[in-house]
DSSP file (Angstrom, degrees, kcal/mol; ACC not computed):
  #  RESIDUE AA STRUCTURE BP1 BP2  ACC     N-H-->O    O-->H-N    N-H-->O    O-->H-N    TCO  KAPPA ALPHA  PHI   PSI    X-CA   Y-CA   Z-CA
    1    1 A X     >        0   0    0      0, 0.0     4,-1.9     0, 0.0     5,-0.1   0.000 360.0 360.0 360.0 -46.5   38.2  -71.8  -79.7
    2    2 A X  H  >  +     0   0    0      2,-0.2     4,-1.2     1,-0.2     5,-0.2   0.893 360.0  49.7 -67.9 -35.9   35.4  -73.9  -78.2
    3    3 A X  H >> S+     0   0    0      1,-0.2     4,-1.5     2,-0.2     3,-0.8   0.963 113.8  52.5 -76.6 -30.4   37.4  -74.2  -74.7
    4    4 A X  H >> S+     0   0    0      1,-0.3     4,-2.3     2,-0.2     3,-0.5   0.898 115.7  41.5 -31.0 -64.6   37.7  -70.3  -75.1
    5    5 A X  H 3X S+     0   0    0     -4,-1.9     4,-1.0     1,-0.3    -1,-0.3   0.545 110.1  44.6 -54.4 -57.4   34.5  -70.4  -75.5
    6    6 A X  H <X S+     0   0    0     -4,-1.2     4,-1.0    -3,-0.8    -1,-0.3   0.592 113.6  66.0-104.4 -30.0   32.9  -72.8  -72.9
    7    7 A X  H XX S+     0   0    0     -4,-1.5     4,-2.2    -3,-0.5     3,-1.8   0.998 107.4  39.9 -70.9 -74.5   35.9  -70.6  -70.4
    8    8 A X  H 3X S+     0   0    0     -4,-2.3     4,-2.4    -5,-0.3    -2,-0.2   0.888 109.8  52.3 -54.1 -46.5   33.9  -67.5  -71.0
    9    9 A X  H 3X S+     0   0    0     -4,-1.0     4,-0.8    -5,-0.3    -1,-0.3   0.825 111.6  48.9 -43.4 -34.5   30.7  -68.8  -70.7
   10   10 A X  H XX S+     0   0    0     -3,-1.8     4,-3.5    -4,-1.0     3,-1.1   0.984 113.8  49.4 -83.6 -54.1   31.9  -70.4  -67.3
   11   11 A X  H 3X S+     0   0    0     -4,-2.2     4,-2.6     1,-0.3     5,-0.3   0.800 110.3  48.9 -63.0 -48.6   33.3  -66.8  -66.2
   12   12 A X  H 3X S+     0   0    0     -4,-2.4     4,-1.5    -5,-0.2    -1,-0.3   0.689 105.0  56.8 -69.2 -23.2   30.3  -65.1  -67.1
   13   13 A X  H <X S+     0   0    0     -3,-1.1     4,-2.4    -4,-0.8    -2,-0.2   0.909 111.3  45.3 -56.1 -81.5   28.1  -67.5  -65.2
   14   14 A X  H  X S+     0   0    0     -4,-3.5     4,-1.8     2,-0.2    -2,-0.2   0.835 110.2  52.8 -49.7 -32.3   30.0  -66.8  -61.9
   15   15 A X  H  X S+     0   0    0     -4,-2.6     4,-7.0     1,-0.2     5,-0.2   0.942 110.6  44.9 -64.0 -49.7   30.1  -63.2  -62.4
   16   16 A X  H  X S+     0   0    0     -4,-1.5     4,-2.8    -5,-0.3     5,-0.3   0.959 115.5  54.5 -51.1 -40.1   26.2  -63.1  -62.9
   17   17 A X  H  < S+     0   0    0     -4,-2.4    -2,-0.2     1,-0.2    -1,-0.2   0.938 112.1  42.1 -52.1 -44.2   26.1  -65.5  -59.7
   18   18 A X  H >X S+     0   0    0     -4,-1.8     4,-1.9     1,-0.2     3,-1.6   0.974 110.4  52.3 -76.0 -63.3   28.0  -63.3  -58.0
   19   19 A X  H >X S+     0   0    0     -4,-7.0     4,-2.3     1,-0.2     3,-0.6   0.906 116.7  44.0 -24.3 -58.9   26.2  -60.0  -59.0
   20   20 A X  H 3< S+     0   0    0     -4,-2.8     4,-0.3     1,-0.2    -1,-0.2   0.385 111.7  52.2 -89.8  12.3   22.9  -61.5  -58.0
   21   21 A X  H <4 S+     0   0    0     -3,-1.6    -1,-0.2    -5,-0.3    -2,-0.2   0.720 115.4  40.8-106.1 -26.5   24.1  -63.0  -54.7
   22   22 A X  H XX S+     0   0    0     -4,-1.9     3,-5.1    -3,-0.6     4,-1.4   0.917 114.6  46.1 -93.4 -65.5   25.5  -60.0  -53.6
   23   23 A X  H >X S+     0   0    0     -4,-2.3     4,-2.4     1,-0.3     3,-0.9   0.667 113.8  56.7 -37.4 -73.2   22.3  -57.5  -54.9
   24   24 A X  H 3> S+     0   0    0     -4,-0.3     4,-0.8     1,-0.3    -1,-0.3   0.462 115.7  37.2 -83.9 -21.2   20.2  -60.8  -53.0
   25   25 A X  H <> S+     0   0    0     -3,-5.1     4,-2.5     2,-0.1    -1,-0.3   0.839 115.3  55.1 -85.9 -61.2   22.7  -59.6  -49.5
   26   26 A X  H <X S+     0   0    0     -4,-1.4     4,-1.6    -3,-0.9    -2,-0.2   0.965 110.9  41.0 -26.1 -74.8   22.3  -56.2  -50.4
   27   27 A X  H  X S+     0   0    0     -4,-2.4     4,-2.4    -5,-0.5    -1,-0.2   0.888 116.2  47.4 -53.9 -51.3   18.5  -56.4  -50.4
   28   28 A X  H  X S+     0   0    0     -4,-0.8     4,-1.6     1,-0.2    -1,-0.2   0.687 103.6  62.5 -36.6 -48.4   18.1  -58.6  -47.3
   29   29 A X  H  X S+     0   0    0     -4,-2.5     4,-1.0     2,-0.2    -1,-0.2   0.705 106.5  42.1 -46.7 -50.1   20.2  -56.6  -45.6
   30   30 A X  H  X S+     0   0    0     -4,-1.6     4,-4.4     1,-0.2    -2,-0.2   0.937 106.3  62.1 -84.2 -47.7   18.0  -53.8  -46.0
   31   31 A X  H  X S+     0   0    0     -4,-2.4     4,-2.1     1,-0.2     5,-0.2   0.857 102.8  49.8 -13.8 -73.0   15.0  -55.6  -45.4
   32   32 A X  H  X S+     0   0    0     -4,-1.6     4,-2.0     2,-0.2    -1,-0.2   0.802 109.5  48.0 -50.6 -36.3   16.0  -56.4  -42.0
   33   33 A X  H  X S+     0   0    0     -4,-1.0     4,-1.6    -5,-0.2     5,-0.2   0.930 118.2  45.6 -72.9 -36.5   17.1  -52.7  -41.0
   34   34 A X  H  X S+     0   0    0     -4,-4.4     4,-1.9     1,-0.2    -2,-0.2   0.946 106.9  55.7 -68.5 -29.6   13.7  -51.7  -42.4
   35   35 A X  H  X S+     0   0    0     -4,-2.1     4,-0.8     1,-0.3    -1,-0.2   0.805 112.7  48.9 -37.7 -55.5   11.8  -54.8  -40.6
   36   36 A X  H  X S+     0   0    0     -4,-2.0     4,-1.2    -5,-0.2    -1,-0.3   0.698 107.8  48.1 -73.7  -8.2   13.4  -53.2  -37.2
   37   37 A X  H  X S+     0   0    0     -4,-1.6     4,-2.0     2,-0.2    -2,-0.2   0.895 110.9  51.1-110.1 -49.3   12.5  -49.7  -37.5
   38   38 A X  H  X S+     0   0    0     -4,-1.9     4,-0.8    -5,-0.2    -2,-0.2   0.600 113.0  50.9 -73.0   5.7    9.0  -50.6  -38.4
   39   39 A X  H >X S+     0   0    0     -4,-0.8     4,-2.2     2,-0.2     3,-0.9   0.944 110.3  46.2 -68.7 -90.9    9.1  -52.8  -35.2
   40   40 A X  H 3X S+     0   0    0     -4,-1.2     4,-2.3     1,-0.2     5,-0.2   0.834 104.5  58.5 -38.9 -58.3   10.1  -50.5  -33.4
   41   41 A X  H 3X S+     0   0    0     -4,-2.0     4,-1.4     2,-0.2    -1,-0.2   0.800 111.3  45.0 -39.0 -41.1    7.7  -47.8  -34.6
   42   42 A X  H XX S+     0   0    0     -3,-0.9     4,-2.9    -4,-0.8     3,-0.8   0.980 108.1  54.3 -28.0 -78.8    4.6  -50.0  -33.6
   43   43 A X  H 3X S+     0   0    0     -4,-2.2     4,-1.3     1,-0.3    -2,-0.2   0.892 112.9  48.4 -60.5 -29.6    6.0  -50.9  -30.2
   44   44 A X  H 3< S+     0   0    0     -4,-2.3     4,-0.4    -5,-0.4    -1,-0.3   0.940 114.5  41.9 -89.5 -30.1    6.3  -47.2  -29.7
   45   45 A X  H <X S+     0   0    0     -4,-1.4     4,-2.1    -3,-0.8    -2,-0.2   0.824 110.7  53.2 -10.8 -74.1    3.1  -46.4  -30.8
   46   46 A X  H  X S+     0   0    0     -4,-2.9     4,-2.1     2,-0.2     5,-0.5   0.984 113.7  48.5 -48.3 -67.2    1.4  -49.2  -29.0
   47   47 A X  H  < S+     0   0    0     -4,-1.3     4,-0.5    -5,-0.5    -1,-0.2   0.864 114.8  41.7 -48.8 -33.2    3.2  -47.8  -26.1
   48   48 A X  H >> S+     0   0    0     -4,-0.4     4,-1.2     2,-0.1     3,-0.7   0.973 118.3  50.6 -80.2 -37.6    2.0  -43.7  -26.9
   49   49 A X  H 3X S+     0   0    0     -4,-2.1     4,-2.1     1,-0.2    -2,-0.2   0.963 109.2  46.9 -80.3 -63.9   -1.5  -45.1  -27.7
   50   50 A X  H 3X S+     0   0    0     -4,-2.1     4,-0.6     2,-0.2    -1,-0.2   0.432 114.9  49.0 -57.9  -3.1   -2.0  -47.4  -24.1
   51   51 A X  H X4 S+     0   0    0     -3,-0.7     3,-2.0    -5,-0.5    -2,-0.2   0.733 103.7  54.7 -92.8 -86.8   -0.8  -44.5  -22.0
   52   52 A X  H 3< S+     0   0    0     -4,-1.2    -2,-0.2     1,-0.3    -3,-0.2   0.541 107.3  60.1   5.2 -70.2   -3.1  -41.8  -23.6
   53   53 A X  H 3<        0   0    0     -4,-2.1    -1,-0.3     1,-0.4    -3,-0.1   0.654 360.0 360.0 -44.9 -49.0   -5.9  -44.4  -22.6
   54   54 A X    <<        0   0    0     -3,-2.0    -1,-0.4    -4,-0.6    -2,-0.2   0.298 360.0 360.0 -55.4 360.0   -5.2  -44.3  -19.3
């Protein structure tokens, strides 16, 4: 019973690891796309603002 036990425990361990390693990819992931589209909004911006000026 106890390696049953100590088995599940171990199995449940990885699973959580894995769940929160992937949501932790997941998240990053998104980050990054959102990090470039507000990039890009700026730089296009910047770009509408410093023509106007002229």
């Amino acid at each position: 019973m106890d390696i049953v036990t100590s088995l599940l425990q171990l199995a449940a361990i990885v699973w959580a690891s894995y769940v929160l390693v992937n949501s932790f990819t997941k998240l990053t992931n998104a980050l990054t796309t959102w990090t470039a589209a507000i990039a890009r909004l700026v730089s296009v911006l910047k770009q509408f603002f410093t023509r106007n000026k002229k």
